[in-house]
Each structure stands twice: as C-alpha cells, then as structure tokens.
N, C-alpha and C positions, 0 to 999 in steps of 0.2 A: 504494500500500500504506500502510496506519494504522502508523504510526510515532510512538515519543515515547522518548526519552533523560533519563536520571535517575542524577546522580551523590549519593551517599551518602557520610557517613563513620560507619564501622563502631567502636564495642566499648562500654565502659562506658554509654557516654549518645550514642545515637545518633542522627541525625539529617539530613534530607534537605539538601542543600546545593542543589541545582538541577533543574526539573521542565522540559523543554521541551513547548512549545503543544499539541502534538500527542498530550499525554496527556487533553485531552480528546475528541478523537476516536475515542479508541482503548478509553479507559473511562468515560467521561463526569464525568470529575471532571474540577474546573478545574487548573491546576498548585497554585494556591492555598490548594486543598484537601488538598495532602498537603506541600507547605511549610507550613502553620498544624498538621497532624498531625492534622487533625481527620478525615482520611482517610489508612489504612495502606497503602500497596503490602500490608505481609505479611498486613492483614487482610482482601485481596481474593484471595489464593492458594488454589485450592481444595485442601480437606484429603486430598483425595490426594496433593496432591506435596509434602505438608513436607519430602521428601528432597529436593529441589527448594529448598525456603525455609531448606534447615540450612543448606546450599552457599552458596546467596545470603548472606545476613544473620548467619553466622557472624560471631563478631569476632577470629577467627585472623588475624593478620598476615603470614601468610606469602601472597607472591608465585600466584596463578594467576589463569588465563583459560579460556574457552572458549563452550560454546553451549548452551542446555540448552531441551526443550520442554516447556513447563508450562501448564496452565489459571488463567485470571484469572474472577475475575466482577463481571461491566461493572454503570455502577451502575443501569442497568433490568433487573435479576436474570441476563439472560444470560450463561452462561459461553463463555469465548472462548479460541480454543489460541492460543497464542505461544509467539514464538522468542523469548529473551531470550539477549542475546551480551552475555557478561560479561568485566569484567577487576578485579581485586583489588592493589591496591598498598599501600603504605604510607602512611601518611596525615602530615599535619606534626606530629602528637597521637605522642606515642612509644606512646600503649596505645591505639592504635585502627586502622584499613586504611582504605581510601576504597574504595567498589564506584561502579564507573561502567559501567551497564548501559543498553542500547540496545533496548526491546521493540518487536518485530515483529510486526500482526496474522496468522493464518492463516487460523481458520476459526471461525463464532460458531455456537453448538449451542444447541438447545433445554431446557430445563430437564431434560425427560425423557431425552437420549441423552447423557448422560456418561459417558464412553468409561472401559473398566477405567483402573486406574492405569498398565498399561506399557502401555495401547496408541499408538502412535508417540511416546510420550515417550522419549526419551535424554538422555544428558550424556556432553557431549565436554570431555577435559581437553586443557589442553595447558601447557607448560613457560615461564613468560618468559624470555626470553632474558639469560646471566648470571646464571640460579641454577641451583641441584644441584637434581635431583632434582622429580620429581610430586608438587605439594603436592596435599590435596584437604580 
C-alpha cells in the first residue's frame, strides 16, 4: 500500500517540518517539493473536502486525533481517495499545534468519476488521552 507521513507545525506561519519518501509515490511530488513549499499538501485537496482541510490545517491548539477520508490530486491530474490518520498536539511554539498525519492510498479515479462529496468520506474523532472533553 502507497504510504507517506508528514509532520507539520500549525498557526500563524506554518510550515512542513518533515515529508517521508513515500510521498512521492503516493503523489508524485518529491518530499522536497513540499519542504521548499513550492508544493501544498492543502493545495492538492480536492475542493470538496475543505471540511476535510478546516480539520487538518486549522491552527486551534487544542489536543485531537482521528481518521478522516479525503481526495488528493496526484501531480499527473489524477484524483486519488485517502485515508489520512491524524493527531494534533501542541507544538514547542506557545501559538501554534504540530499535525503529524500518516496518508494512506485507496483508490485512484478518473478525472471524470468524482465521487459526490459524502460519498464514503467520514471523520472519526477521538479524545487524547488526559484531556476533557471532544475537541474538533
């Protein structure tokens, strides 16, 4: 399975901290393409799921995790579903979070069959352990 890992630190001035290899397989950019930012993860989300992209790249500091399924589009135009299993922490920056997310391939689709917006997408929360309450 197309795997690649991408830890982030989220708020004011954000920016990728770490791309593993396997994001070029996955989208065809090198890691070095989105460490130089000359390539966005968020400007690869298709614009269906910015509910999707609020979740991710918010720069709320509070505490959550979970799994959420969203379309990417690979860089030979193809859109591709993925699992991305996320976690949100506090970052060493007092006004920022760190997002260290782990994307999944599933399935690559043709230009023409992009699936409505809830079809098999979901987001699952869950709680870190040692805090109150469902952040989202």
């Amino acid at each position: 399975m197309k795997e690649a890992n991408i830890r982030m630190v989220l708020g004011k001035h954000r920016s990728i901290v770490s791309v593993s290899a396997g994001i070029e397989e996955l989208l065809g950019f090198s890691p070095q393409d989105f460490l130089s930012e000359s390539t966005l993860l968020e400007a690869r989300i298709h614009k269906d799921d910015d509910d999707v992209a609020a979740l991710l790249f918010s720069d709320n500091i509070e505490p959550i995790h979970g799994s959420v399924n969203f379309r990417l589009r690979h860089a030979d135009g193809r859109i591709i579903c993925v699992k991305g299993e996320f976690k949100k922490s506090a970052s060493d920056r007092a006004d920022a979070s760190q997002l260290e997310l782990r994307l999944s391939a599933r399935i690559a689709l043709d230009r023409c069959e992009v699936p409505s917006p809830h079809d098999g997408c979901h987001v699952e929360y869950g709680q870190l352990p040692g805090h109150d309450g469902l952040h989202r």
